[in-house]
C-alpha positions as a Markdown table, in Angstrom:
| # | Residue | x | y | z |
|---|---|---|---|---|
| 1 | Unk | 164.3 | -76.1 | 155.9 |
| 2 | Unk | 162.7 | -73.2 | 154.1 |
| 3 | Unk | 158.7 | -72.4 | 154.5 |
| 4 | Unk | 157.2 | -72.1 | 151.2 |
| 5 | Unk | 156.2 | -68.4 | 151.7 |
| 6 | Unk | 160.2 | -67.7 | 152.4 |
| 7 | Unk | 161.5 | -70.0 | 149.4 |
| 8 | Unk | 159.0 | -68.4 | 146.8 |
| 9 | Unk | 160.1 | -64.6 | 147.9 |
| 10 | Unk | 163.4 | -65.7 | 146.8 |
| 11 | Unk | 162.4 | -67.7 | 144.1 |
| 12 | Unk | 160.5 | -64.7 | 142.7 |
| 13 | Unk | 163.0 | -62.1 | 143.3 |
| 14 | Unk | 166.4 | -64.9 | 141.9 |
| 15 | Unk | 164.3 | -65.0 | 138.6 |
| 16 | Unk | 163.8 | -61.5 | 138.3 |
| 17 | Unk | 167.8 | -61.0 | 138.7 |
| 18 | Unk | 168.0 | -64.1 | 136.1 |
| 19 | Unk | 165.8 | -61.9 | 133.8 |
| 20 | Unk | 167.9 | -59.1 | 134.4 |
| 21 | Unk | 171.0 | -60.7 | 133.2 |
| 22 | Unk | 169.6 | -62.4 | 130.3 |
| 23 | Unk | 168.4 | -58.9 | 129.1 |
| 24 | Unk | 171.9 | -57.3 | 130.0 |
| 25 | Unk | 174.8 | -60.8 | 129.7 |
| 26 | Unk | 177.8 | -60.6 | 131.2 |
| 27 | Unk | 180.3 | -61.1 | 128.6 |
| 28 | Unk | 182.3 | -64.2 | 128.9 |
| 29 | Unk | 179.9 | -65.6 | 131.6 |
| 30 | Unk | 177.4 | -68.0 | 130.9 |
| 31 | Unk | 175.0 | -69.4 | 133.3 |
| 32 | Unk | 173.5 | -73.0 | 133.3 |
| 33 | Unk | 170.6 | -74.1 | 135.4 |
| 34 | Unk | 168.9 | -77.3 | 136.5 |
| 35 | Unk | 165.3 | -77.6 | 138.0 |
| 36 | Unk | 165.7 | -75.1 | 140.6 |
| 37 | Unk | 166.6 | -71.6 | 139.8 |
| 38 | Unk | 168.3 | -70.9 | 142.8 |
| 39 | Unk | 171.8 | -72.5 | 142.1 |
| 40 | Unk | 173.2 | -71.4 | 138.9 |
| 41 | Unk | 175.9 | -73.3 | 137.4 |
| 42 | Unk | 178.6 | -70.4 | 135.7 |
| 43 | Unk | 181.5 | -70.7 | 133.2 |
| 44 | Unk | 183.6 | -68.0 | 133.7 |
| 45 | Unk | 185.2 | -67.7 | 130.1 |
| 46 | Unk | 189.1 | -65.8 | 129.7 |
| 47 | Unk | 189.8 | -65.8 | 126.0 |
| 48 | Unk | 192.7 | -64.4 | 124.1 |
| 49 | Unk | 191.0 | -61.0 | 124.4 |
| 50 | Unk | 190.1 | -60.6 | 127.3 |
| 51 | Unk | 192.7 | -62.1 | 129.5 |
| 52 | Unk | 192.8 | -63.1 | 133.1 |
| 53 | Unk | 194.7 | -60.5 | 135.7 |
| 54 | Unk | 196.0 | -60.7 | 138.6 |
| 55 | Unk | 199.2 | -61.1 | 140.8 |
| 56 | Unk | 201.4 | -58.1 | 141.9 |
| 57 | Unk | 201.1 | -54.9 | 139.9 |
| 58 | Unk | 198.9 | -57.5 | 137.8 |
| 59 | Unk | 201.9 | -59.2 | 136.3 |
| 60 | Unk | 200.5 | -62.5 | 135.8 |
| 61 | Unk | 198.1 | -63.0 | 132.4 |
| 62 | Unk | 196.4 | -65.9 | 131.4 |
| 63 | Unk | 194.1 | -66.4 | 128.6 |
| 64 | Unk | 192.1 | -69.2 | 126.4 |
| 65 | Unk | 190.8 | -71.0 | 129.4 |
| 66 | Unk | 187.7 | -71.3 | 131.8 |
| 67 | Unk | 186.9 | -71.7 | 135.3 |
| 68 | Unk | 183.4 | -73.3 | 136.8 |
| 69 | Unk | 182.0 | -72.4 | 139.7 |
| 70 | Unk | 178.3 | -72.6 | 141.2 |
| 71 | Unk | 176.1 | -69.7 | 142.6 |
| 72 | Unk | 173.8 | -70.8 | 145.5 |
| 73 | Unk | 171.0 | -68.2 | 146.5 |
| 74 | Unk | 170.2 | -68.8 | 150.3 |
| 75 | Unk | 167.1 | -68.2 | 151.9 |
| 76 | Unk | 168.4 | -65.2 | 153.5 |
| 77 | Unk | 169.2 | -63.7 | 150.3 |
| 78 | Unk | 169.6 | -60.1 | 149.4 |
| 79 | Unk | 170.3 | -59.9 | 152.9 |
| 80 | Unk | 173.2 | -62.0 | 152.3 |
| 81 | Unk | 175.3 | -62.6 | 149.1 |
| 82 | Unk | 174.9 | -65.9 | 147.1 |
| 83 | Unk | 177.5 | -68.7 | 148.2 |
| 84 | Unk | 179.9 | -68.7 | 145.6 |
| 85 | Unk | 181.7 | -72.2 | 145.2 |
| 86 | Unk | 184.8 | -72.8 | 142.5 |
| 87 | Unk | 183.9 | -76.0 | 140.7 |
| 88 | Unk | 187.5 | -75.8 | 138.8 |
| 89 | Unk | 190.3 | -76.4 | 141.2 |
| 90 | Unk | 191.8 | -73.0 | 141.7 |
| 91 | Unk | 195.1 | -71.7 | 143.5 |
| 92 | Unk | 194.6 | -68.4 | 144.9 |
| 93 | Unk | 195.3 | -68.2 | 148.4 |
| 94 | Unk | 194.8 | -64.4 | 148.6 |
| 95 | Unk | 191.0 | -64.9 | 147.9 |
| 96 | Unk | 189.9 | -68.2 | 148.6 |
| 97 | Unk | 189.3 | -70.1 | 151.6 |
| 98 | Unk | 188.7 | -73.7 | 150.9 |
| 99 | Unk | 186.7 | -73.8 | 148.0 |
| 100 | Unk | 185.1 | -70.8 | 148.5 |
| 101 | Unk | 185.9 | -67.1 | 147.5 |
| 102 | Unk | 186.3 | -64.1 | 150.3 |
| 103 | Unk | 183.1 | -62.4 | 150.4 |
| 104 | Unk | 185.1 | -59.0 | 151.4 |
| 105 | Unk | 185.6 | -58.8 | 147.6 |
């Protein structure tokens, strides 16, 4: 359970990076968020023109689709990185464990 001097430290400083990328969007990424800022909900867009990589020598491309995942900003964060979760069911066992990406990314 978080103290309410630790949750509003990283309250304040999850909004600031919220204001940070609604000044500067990532393209192709949207963010969603319900009553508390820190869990964002993402759509990780891959349309015809900017394709999805990957696989040996990047052989494999895949485009008009979209992945979800959730971003979950723990109490101990910048210290440590957001939990990232796929929402979308993925395949990737080079990166994923479960449900959830390799951090060494």
């Amino acid at each position: 359970v978080w103290s309410p001097m630790e949750n509003g430290a990283v309250v304040k400083l999850v909004q600031r990076c919220l204001a940070d990328v609604t000044r500067n969007p990532v393209e192709n990424v949207d963010i969603y968020l319900e009553d508390e800022v820190t869990t964002w909900h993402l759509a990780l867009h891959f349309p015809a023109a900017a394709p999805f990589r990957g696989g040996p020598g990047c052989s494999l491309e895949a485009c008009d689709f979209s992945l979800y995942a959730t971003l979950h900003f723990g109490i101990d964060f910048p210290a440590r990185p957001p939990k990232f979760k796929f929402e979308s069911k993925w395949i990737n066992h080079q990166h994923l464990w479960g449900d959830r990406i390799c951090h060494s990314l």
